[in-house]
N, C-alpha and C positions, 0 to 999 in steps of 0.2 A: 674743426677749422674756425678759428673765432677772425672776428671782422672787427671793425674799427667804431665804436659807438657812439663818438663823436658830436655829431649833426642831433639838430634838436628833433629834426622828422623822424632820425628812427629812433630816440627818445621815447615821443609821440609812440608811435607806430610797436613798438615793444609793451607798452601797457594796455595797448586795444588791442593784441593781438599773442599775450603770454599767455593764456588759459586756453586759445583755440586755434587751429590751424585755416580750413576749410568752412564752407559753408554745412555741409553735412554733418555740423556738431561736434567734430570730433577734437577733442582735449589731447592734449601731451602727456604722455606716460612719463615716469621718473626714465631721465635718460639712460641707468643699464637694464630697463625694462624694456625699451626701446633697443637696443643693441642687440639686445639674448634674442629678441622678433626678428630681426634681420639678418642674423647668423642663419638661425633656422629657417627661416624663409630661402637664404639665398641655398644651404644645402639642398631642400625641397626644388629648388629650380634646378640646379645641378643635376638632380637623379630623373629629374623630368623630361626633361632637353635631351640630343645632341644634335651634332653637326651634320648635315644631310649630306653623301658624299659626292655628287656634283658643282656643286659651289660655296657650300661652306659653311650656309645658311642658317641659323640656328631651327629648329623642328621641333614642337615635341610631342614626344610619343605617342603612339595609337597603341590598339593590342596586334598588329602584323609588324612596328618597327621594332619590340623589346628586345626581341632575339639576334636581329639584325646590324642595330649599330649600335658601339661603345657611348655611355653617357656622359655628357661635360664633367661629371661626378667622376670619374677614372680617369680623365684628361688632368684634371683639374690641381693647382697648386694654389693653397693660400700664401698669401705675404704676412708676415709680422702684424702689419697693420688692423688685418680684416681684410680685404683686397682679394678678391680669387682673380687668376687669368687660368684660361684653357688654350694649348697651341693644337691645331688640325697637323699630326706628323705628317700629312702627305707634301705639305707646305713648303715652299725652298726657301728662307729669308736668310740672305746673309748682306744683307745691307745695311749702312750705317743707325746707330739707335737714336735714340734721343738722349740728350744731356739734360737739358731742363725747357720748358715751353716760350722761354724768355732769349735761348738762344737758337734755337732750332724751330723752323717750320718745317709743316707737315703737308704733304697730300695724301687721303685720306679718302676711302668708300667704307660708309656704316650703315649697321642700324641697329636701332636702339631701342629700348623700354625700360620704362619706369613704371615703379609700386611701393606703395606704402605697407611694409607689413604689418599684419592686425591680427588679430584670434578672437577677434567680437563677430558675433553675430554670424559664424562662419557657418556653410551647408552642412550635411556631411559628407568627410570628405574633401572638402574643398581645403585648399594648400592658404597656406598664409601667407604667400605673394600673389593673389588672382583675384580677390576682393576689388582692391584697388589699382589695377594695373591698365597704362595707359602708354603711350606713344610717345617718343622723346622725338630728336632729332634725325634723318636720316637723308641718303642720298639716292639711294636707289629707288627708295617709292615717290620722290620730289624731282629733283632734276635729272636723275640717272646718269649723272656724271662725277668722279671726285671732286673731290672738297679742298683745296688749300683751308689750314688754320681753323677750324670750326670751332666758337664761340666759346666752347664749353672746355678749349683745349688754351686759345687764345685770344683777345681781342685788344686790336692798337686803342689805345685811352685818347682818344683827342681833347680838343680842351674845352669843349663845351660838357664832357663828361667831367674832366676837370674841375670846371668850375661848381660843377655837380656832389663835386669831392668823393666819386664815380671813382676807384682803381680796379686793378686786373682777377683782385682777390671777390669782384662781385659776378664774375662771369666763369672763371677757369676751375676746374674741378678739379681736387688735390689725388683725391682715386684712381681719377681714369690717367692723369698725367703719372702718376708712382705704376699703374700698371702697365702701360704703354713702354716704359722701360726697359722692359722684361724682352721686347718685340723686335727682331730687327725689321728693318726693311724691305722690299720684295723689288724693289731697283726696277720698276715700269711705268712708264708712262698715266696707268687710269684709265686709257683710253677704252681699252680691252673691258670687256664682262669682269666682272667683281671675281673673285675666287677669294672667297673670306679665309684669312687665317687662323681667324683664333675669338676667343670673347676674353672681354674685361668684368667686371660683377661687381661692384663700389656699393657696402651696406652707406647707408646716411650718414653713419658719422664723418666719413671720409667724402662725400659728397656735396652738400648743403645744410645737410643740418639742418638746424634754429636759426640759420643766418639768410641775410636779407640777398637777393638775387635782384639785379637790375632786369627788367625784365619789359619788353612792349613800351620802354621809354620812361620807366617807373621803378620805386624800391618795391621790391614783393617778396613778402615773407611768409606767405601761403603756398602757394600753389607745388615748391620743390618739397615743401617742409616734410623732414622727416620719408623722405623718398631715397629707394634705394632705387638703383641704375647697372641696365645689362646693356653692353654695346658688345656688338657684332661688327667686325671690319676687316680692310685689308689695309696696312701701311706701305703707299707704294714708295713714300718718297721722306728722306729726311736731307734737308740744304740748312747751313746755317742762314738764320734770321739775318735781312738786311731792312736794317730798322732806317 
């Protein structure tokens, strides 16, 4: 997903920030060295995981669940892209989908995690998604309510972003919207307890990438970089956008 290079700040900000990502020293691999990590990584999450079957919750494994429940790894379809989604069968969704994020809003109950996969320095034993792995966005551990439009899916550009030369391609995630596709709707309110349907899995390249993310009111070209992203949700609602 390439960005617009434009602006002399991420000029700037591209030569103080090509060799390193993070505070923790960490360099940029040649990017299909980076890919083939997040392939494998996200299979590893796959065979790790599933769906707990109460509410849909992603889990993973102990030694009393192996036996017990099917893993996101047998749910699981990739897309052309890189892209995995996993649908929960017990699920009813036959609600309208998504077209594209520009014409459709969404309400929305998730939650999510992100990780940088690595093979440095790893335990043994330890997976190459769990080094680095941290907390994205969610609604159920924050407000415990759905979400209209969440950030990462859409955000209105006002014109102080505008004048920022700030567009939509600095917040919206090309992964989770190409996976979200796949989903229909479950046509309820949100009001109700969460009953997740399915996950999304976006390795980095279809995510943020090397590209600069608006972020806390600033260009930030660190903190996503090179992060893959697992979201957990339920799609209650699709209406078309009234812009």
């Amino acid at each position: 997903m390439m960005k617009k290079w434009g602006m002399m700040l991420i000029a700037l900000a591209i030569f103080s920030t090509a060799c390193k990502s993070d505070d923790d020293g960490y360099r940029d691999l040649p990017r299909d060295e980076q890919d083939q990590l997040d392939d494998q990584a996200i299979i590893q999450y796959l065979e790790d995981h599933y769906f707990e079957p109460e509410k849909g919750l992603i889990e993973k494994y102990d030694e009393d669940d192996e036996d017990q429940y099917p893993s996101l790894k047998s749910l699981a379809v990739k897309l052309p892209s890189g892209v995995w989604i996993a649908k929960r069968p017990e699920v009813v969704a036959e609600g309208p989908k998504i077209t594209s994020n520009t014409q459709d809003s969404i309400l929305i109950s998730y939650n999510s995690v992100r990780f940088r996969a690595t093979n440095e320095d790893l335990a043994e034993n330890q997976r190459l998604y769990s080094k680095n792995f941290a907390s994205f966005y969610n609604t159920i551990y924050s407000t415990g309510t759905a979400n209209w439009d969440p950030p990462f899916y859409y955000k209105k550009i006002t014109q102080d972003l505008i004048d920022k030369k700030v567009d939509l391609t600095y917040f919206a995630m090309e992964g989770f919207i190409e996976g979200l596709k796949e989903f229909a709707s479950v046509q309820n309110s949100g009001a109700d307890l969460y009953n997740f349907q399915g996950a999304i899995l976006v390795p980095s390249r279809m995510a943020y990438e090397r590209d600069f993310v608006f972020l806390g009111g600033s260009l930030d070209a660190n903190t996503y970089r090179d992060n893959s992203f697992v979201f957990n949700f339920e799609l209650h609602k699709v209406v078309p956008r009234n812009n």
